[in-house]
Structure formats: structure tokens, C-alpha cells
N, C-alpha and C positions, 0 to 999 in steps of 0.2 A: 663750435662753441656758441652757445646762447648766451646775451647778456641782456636783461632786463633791468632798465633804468625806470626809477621810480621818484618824482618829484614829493616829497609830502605832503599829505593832508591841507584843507584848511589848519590853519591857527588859530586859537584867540587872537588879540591886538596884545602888543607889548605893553601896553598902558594899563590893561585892566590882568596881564598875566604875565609878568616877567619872564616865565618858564618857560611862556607859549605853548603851554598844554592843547589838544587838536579840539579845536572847538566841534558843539556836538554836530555839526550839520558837516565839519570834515570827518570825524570819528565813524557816519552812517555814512558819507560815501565811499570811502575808505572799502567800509565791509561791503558794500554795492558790488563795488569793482573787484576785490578778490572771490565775491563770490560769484560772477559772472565768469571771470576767469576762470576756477576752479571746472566751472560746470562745461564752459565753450571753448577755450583753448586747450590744445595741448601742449601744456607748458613743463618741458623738462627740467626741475631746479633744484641743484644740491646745495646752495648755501645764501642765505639772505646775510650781508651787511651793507651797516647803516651807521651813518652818521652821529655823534654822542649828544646833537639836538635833542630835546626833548621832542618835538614835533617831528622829526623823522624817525625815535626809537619807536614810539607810539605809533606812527604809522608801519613800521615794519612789523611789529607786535602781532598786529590783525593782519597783516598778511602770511603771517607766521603760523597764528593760530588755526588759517583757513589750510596753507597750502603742505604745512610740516614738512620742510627738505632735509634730506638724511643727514645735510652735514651741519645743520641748525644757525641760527641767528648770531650774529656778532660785530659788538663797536667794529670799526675800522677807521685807522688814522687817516689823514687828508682827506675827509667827504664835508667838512665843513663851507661855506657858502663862496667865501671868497680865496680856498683852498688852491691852492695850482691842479690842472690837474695831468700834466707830465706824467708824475711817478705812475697813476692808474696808469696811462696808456702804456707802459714798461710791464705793469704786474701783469695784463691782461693780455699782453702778447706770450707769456707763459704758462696764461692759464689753460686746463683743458674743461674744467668744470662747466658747468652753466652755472649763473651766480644774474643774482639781486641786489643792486646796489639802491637803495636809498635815500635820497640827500637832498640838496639845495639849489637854487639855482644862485649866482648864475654856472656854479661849478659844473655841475649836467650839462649846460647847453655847452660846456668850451669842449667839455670831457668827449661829447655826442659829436662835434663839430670837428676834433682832431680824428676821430677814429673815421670819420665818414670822407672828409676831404684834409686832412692833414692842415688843417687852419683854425684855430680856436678864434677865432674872430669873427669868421662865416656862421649864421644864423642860419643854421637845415634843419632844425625840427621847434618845433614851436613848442614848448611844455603848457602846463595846465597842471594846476594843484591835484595831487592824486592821479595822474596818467601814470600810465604803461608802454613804454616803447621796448619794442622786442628787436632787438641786432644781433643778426649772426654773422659769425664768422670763417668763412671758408678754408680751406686746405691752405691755400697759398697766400692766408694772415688778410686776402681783405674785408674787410667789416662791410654790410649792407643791411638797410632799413627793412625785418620782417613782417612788422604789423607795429601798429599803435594803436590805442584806445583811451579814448579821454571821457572825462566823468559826463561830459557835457553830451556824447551820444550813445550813451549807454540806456537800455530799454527800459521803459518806466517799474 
């Protein structure tokens, strides 16, 4: 199984956008990166969800509209910021899918930190607004770091 963890977009500030709509400089890198993907990975993905943020439905959105997985987009509960994220490591040890999750930190880093060393406190991947960290998971359930890609070395 593939799991591709997706931090969101830029924002707007909460000051000037309560909603936090994906300000336009996240919105264009957002498309940057699933369209690099698109073009250079092979990424096998049946189903993108995402957090009911605005800033992360919007970013799934565009990943959506680049990448179309057969089994399409949708809210899912506990991707919220400061979410546990236990239950995830429960649902995804049942999963056989590849799947997209999109969401917050610092829920991603505990979510990424349990599945890699069994410690949501351990700090093993570094996020960056709009990355892609690609973990697979092997036969006998353990999870290992495939690729990452962040906005910040992606080709001009």
C-alpha cells in the first residue's frame, strides 16, 4: 500500500481571511507540484481525503483535478490540526488502497512519526507547505519512507 501525505497549500493569514482560503502563490504551487507529479512519478492513487479545512479541501481539489483517482475525493473525520492521530494508524493498517490524505500539521508529523518508529513525538520527516511524502507499506505491515518532494526543489 501507498500512502501519500499531503501538508497544504500556502494560506492566506487568518487576519485578512478567516476561511484561510489558499493564497494565490499556494494555489500555483499546489498545481506546480501535482503537475510534476503527474508528469514524473508513478503514483498509484485510488482515493484522495482531506481534512474539512478550507486550506486543505482546496488543496486537494487541484490535486484532484490533475491526478482523478477512481475512487474520488472526500471529507474525512480526525485530519484536523490538532486531531489524534491513533484512529488513522488503526484505519490504515486495514487498508489495501493507495490513498491521499491531506491535512495539517502538526497531525501529519505525529501520524508520519507513529507509522515510521511507533512514537508520535519523534520528529522523522520534516514537512513544508504543499509537499508530498510517499510511504509504503510492505507485506508484514511495516511502513518505510518512498520518496518526498517539496515545493522548495521542484524545477523552475
Amino acid at each position: 500500500m501507498y500512502l501519500y501525505l499531503v501538508q497544504h497549500a500556502e494560506a492566506r493569514p487568518k487576519e485578512t481571511d478567516p476561511d484561510r482560503h489558499l493564497s494565490e502563490k499556494g494555489s500555483k504551487m499546489a498545481e506546480r507540484m501535482v503537475t510534476y507529479l503527474a508528469r514524473n512519478a508513478d503514483m498509484s492513487l485510488n482515493r484522495i481525503l482531506h481534512s474539512p479545512k478550507t486550506r486543505a479541501v482546496e488543496t486537494a481539489g487541484i490535486f484532484y483535478e490533475r491526478l482523478k483517482p477512481e475512487g474520488g475525493m472526500e471529507e474525512a473525520t480526525e485530519l484536523s490540526p490538532m486531531s489524534t492521530p491513533w484512529g488513522w494508524v488503526e484505519r490504515l493498517s486495514q487498508l489495501e488502497e493507495n490513498i491521499m490524505i491531506v491535512g495539517h500539521l502538526p497531525h501529519l508529523q505525529r501520524l508520519s512519526s507513529i507509522l515510521l518508529c511507533q512514537d508520535e513525538h519523534q520528529r522523522i520527516i520534516e514537512f513544508e507547505k504543499g509537499c508530498v511524502i510517499c510511504l509504503f507499506r510492505d507485506d508484514s505491515g511495516i511502513w518505510a519512507v518512498r520518496w518526498m518532494l517539496t515545493p522548495s526543489v521542484l524545477p523552475a
